[in-house]
C-alpha positions in Angstrom: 0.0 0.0 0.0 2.7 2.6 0.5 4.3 1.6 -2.9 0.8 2.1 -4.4 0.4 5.8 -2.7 4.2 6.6 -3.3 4.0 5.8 -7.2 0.4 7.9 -6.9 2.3 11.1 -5.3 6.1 10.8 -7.3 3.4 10.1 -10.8 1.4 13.5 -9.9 4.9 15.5 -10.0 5.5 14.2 -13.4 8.0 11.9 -12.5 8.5 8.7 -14.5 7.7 5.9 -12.5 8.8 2.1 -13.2 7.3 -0.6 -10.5 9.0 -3.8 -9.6 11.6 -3.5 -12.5 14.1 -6.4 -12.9 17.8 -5.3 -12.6 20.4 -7.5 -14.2 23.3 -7.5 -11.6 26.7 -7.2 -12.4 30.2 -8.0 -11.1 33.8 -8.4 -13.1 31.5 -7.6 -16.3 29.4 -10.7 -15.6 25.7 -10.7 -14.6 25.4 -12.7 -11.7 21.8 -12.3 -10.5 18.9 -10.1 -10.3 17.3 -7.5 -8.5 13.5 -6.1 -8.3 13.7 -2.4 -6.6 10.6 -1.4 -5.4 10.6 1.8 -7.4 12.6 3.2 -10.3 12.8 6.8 -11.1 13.3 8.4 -14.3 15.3 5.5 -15.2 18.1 7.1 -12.6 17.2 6.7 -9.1 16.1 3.1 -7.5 14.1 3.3 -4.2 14.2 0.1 -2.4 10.6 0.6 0.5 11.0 -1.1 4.1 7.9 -1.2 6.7 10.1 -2.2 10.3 11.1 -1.0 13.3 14.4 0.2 12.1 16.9 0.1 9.3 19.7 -2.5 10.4 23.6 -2.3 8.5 22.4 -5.5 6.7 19.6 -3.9 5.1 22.4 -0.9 4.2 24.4 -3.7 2.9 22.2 -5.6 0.9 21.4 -2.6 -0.7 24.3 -0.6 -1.5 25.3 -4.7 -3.0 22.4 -3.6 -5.4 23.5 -0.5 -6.4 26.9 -0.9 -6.9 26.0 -4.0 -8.7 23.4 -2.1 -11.2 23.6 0.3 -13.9 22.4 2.7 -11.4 24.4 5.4 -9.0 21.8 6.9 -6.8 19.3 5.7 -4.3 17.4 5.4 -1.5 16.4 3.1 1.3 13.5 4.7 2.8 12.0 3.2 6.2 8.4 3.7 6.8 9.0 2.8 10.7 6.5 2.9 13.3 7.8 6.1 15.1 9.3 8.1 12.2 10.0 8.1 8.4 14.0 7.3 7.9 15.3 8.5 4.5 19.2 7.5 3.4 20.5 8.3 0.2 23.4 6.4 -1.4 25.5 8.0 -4.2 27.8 5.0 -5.9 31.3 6.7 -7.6 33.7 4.3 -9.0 
């Protein structure tokens, strides 16, 4: 559901919006697996959604794995926590 009302608010600021996109993953200029962001903006941002308590170093992990591993620089692991919203962005420079 808050996929579903993101895409609905990031759509209404004319933002290209790309659901549930496959991502070949790449490593020594090899694909070696495959990831599904939950959002992918303007073909240049992937937003990877989480609905817990808190955003552990694994789930940092994991996802900076993804980024550095995709055609992709920029993202964000957003948190929609019970207490508060946590936002962190992650710019990938060779």
């Amino acid at each position: 559901m808050i996929e579903r009302a993101l895409i609905k608010e990031l759509t209404a600021r004319d933002l290209n919006i790309c659901s549930q996109v496959k991502i070949d993953i790449i490593y020594n200029n090899e694909k070696i697996g495959k990831y599904i962001p939950d959002i992918v903006i303007d073909d240049k941002i992937i937003c990877e959604l989480k609905s817990k308590p808190f955003l552990t170093k694994e789930d940092e992990k994991q996802f900076w794995g993804y980024l550095k591993g995709s055609k992709y620089k920029l993202g964000f692991l957003i948190n929609f926590g019970p207490n508060k919203l946590t936002i962190k962005r992650f710019i990938y420079t060779k």
